[in-house]
N, C-alpha and C positions, 0 to 999 in steps of 0.2 A: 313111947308112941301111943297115941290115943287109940282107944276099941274104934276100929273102922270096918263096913259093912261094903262092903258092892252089891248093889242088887239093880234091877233091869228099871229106868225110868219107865215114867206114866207122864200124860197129859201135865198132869195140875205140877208138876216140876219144871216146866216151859220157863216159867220167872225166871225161879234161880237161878238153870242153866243159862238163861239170858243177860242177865245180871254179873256171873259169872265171865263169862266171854267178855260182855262190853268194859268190864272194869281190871281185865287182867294187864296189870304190867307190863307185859311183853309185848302189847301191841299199843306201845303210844308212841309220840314223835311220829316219824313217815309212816308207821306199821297203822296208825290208828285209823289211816281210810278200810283196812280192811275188816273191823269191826263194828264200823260205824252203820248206824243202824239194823244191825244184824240181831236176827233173830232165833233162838231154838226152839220152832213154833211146835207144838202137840202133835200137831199131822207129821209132822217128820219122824217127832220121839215116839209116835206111836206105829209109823213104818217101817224103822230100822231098830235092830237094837241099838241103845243108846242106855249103858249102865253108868251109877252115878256111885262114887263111894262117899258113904255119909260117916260123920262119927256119931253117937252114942244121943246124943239131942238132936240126929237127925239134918245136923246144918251139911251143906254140899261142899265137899272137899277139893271134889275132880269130879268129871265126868270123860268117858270116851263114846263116839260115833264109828258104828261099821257097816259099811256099804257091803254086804253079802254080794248082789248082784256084780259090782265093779270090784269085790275084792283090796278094798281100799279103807285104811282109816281115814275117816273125813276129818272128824274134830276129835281134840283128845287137849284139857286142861287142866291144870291144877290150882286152885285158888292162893293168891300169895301171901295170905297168908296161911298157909299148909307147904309150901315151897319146902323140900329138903328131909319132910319124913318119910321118903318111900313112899309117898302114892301114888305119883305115875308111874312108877316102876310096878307097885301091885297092880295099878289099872293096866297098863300093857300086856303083864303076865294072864289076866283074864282073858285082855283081848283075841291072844295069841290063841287061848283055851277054846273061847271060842269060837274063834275063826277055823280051829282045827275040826272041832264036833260041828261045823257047817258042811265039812269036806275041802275047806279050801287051802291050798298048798302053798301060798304066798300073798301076803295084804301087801299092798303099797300105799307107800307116805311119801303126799308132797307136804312136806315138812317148811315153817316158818323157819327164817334161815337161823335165829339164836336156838330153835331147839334142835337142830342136826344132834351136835354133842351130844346130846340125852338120849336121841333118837338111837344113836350109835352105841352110848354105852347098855342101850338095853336089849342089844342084839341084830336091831336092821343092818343092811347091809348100803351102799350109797351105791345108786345104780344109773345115774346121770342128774341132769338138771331140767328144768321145766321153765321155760324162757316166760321173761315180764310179758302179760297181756293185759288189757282190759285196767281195772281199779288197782290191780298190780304193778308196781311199778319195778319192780327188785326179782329178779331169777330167785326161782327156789330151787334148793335140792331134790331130788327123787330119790327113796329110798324102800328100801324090800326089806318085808321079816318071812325068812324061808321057814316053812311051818315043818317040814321035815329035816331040818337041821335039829340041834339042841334046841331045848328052852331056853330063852334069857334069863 
């Protein structure tokens, strides 16, 4: 496994994490209205935490988004090419970290429906569904990581 770093984005990382999202895999075919022109603009990454794990030259592996106030992971990706080495599973594990050092007792994921499985094998819990609206056209899952259970 490659040296990989998580540390708290900044502004001038907006790009990649953008770049990141619009070219990820998982959302083409029907999924790609929901990243179409979608942006991870600086005012956001520099509102929320929003940590990025890099390897060793710096390039963006993954990132995750957490909504402190709504207690929710917004965004959480892994670029594909990095698929398969544990880095959403180290970036969750952070997340988890620290959403616990906020005080918060459970993050909720409305989860793309091909990452349920992942979502599940790194500890959430599936807690109903969250019906098609808007540019959505597909129910997603709802899912909880109870912060006072285990670690994933």
């Amino acid at each position: 496994m490659p040296e990989i770093t998580i540390r708290r984005a900044t502004a001038a990382d907006s790009r990649r994490l953008t770049r990141l999202v619009r070219g990820s895999s998982a959302y083409q075919g029907p999924y790609a209205v929901m990243v179409d022109g979608y942006r991870v603009g600086g005012a956001y990454i520099e509102h929320h935490p929003v940590h990025v794990a890099v390897d060793a030259d710096d390039r963006v592996l993954g990132f995750y988004a957490l909504l402190l106030d709504e207690a929710e992971l917004d965004l959480a990706f892994v670029a594909d090419s990095a698929q398969g080495l544990g880095i959403g599973r180290r970036l969750i594990e952070h997340m988890t970290g620290e959403a616990r050092a906020a005080g918060l007792a459970a993050v909720r994921v409305v989860a793309h429906p091909p990452a349920e499985e992942f979502y599940l094998r790194t500890g959430a819990c599936r807690t109903g569904t969250v019906a098609a609206t808007g540019r959505v056209h597909w129910d997603r899952p709802e899912l909880s990581y109870d912060l006072a259970a285990a670690t994933a």
